[in-house]
N, C-alpha and C positions, 0 to 999 in steps of 0.2 A: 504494500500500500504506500505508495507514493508522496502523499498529500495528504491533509485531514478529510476525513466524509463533510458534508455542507454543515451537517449537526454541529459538529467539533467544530468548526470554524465560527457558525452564527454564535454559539452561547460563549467562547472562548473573547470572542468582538463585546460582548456586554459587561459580561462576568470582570475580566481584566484587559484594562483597554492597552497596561502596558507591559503584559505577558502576551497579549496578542502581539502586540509589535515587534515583539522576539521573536515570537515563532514564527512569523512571516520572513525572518532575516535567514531563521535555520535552513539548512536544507533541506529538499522534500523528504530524503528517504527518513527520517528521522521526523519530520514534523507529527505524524499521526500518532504513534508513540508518548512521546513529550507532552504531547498538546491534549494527549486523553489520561496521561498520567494526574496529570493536574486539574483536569476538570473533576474527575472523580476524588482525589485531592480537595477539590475546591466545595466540594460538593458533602464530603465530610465536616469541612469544619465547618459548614451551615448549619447542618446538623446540630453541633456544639456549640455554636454561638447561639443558637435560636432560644435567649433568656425564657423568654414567654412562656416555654415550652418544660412539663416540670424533670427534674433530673433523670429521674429512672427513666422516662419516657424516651429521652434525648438519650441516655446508656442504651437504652434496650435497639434503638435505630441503629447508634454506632453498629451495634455487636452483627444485626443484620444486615447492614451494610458491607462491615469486615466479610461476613461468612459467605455472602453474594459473591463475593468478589475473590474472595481464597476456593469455593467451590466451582468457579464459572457457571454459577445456577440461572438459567434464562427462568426463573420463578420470579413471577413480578414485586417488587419490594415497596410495599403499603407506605408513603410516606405523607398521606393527605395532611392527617393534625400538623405536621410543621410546613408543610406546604401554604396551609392558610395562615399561617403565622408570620408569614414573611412580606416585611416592609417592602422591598428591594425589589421589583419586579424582575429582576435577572435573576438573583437567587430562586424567587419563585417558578419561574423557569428550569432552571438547572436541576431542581428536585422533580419538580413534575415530568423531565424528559433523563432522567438517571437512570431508568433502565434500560435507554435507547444505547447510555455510555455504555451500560455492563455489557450491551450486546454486541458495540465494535470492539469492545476487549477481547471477544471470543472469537472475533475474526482475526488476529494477528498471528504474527509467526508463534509459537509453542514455545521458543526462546525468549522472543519479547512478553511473552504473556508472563512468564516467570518472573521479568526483571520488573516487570510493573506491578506484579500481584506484590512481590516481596517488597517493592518500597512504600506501596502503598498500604502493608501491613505494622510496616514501622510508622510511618506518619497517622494511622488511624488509631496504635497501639501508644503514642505521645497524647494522641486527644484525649483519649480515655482517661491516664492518668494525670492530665491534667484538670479532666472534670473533677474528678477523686479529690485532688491535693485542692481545691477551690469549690468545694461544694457548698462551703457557708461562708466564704466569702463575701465580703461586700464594702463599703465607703466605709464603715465603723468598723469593721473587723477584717483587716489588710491581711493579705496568708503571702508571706514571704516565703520564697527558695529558702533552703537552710544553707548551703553551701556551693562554692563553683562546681562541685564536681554534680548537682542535680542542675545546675545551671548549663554546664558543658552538656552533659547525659539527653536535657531540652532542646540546646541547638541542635545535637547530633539530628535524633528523633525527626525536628520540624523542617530541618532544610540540609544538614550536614549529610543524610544517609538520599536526599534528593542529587546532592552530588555527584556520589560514587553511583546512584543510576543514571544521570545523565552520563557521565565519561563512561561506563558500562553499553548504553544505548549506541553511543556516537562512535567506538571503538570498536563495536560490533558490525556497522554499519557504512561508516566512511573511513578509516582506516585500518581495517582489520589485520595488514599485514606491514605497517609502519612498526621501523624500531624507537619502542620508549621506554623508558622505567615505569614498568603498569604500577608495581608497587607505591611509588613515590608520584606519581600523578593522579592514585586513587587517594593519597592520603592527602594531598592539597587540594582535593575536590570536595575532600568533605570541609580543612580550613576553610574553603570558597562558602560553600553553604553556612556554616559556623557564624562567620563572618558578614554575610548578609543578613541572617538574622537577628544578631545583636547588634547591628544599625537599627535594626528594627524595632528592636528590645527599646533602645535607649530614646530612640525616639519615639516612640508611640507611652512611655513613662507617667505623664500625668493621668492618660485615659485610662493606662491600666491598674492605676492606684484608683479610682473612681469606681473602678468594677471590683475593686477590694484583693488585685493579683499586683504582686509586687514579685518581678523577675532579680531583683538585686538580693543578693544573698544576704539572710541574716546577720550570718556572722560577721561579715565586711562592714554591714550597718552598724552592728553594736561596738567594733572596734573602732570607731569616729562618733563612737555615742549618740548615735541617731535614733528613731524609730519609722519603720514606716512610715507611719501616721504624719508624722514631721516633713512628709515628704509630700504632703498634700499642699505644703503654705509654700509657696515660691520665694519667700524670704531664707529661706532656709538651702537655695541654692548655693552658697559661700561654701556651708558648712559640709555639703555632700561634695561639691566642685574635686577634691583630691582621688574621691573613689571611681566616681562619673569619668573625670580624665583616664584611669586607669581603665576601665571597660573602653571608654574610647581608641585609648594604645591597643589595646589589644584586639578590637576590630577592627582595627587598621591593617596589623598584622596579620590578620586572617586576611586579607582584604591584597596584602603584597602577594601570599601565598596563593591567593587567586590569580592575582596577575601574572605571579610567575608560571602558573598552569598552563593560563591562555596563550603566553608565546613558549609552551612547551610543545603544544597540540603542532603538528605538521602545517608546514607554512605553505602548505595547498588548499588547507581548510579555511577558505579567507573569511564564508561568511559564518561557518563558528565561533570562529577567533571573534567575531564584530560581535553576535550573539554572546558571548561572553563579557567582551567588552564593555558593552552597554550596564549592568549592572553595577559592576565595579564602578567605573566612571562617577554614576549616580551616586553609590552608597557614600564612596570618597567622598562629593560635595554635600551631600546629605551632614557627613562629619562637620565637616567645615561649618556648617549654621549650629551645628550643635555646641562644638569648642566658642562659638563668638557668642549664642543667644542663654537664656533662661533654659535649661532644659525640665524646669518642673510647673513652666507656667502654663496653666492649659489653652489659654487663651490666644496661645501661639503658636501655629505648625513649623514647625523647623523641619523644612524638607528642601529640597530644588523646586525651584521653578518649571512651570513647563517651557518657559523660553529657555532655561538652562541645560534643560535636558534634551529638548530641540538640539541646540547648540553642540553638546555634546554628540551626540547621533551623529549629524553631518559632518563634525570634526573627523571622530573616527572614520566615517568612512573614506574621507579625504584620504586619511593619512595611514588608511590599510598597506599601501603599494608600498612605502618607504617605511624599510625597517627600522633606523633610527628613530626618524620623528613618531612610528607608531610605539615604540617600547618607552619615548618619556614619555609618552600620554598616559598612561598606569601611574599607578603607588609605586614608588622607587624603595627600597629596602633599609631601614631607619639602620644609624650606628648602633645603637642598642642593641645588646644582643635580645634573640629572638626564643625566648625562656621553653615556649611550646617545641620548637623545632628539637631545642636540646633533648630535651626529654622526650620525645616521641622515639 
């Protein structure tokens, strides 16, 4: 399959306007893959987010959506009660035609259906536990990570093990017989992911104290004697600002380790490399509003522009052809040493 079916294409254009932009850049043979990876993806964490909706209700979906999907069961998957719960007419959408997704999942190669079933096993198997760990939850009662290593464990989970099936997909597909270090290009695919999420993390910070989930680990908090809660008053930016910069270093770093991914990949793979590129680029300037702005003031999105990210787009593709000017367009690799790399 070549290309996405029309289905995959219409809801992938609503759902994410700038995940569709990606996967238009990728190449065919890989787009149907990818692009249904994450619909069904996208289609879980509706699932999970759908407040309205009471817990067990929302668990008991998850569990039959996993088992749909780990079965390849063409059995139709009842999802009306959170279908009419949904704001978002895309979402509503995307659940009401989900088991159209299950059913291009059954048409794929026997190969590809593995590497899809399997990541989509770990990212539905993160939602779950994160229902668990946030079930009482809320603006007065903040449920912090206990430690980086459940913090790490999350990134892996929500985007880091998306990674290692992208470079799985695209190695399977468009270089299958290129020589690279699979080892060490799987393991900075999952940095890549890691590393996009915890832009994610840091930036999305006051909403998710609002909803009572606080991603920043306890113990980091109580060592700078803070509390959660404390993290709701945007005065109190000063006093977080030394730990906040340290998750910033450190999706930065994940963020090089992507970079250095992208001109690892075969420099025939021009429009992967862009596809890659485009993230990174974003997250990078994403940082940049985060190190100058309030990052706990909710009143303030601290992201790029869409002129910025415009801009970025057309750069890169300008500067695909010339190898110099494309490799300083990335994250250049800081003097500090790089503490993850040691220890891996």
């Amino acid at each position: 399959m070549s290309k996405p079916p029309k289905l995959l294409a219409a809801l992938l254009r609503d759902v994410s306007r700038s995940f569709y932009l990606t996967l238009r850049v990728l190449p065919g043979e890989v787009r149907a893959q990818i692009g249904l990876a994450y619909l069904l993806a996208r289609a879980a964490d509706t699932i999970a987010d759908t407040g309205l909706v009471p817990l067990p209700q929302r668990f008991k979906a998850l569990r039959n959506l996993r088992l749909h999907i780990r079965e390849n069961s063409d059995r139709p998957l009842n999802l009306d009660d959170l279908i009419t719960r949904q704001d978002d007419e895309a979402e509503e959408i995307l659940l009401t035609r989900v088991d159209e997704a299950l059913a291009v999942l059954a048409e794929q190669k026997i190969s590809d259906q593995h590497l899809i079933i399997e990541v989509l096993m770990t990212i539905i198997g993160g939602q779950e536990l994160d229902l668990q760990r946030f079930a009482d939850a809320s603006e007065t009662r903040i449920v912090p990570l206990r430690n980086d290593g459940e913090l790490d464990d999350y990134t892996y989970r929500v985007a880091g093990c998306v990674g290692e099936f992208w470079t799985k997909i695209c190695r399977s597909h468009l270089f299958p017989t290129a020589t690279v270090d699979e080892t060490k290009l799987l393991a900075q695919a999952v940095r890549f992911g890691k590393g996009l999420q915890l832009v994610n993390i840091l930036r999305d910070l006051p909403r998710d104290l609002r909803q009572g989930r606080c991603y920043l680990p306890a113990d980091k908090l109580a060592a700078i004697n803070i509390t959660p809660a404390e993290l709701l008053d945007p005065a109190n930016e000063a006093r977080l600002r030394p730990l906040y910069d340290h998750y910033l270093a450190q999706a930065e770093a994940h963020l090089v380790a992507g970079w250095e991914y992208t001109n690892t990949l075969p420099t025939n793979q021009t429009r992967l490399r862009i596809a890659c590129a485009w993230p990174i680029l974003i997250g990078m300037k994403t940082l940049e509003k985060l190190r100058a702005g309030n990052p706990l003031d909710p009143a303030v999105r601290l992201k790029a522009t869409r002129g910025e990210v415009r801009w970025l787009v057309v750069k890169s593709v300008l500067l695909a052809p010339f190898k110099e000017d494309w490799q300083r367009l990335g994250p250049q690799p800081s003097t500090e040493p790089d503490t993850e790399k040691k220890t891996s």
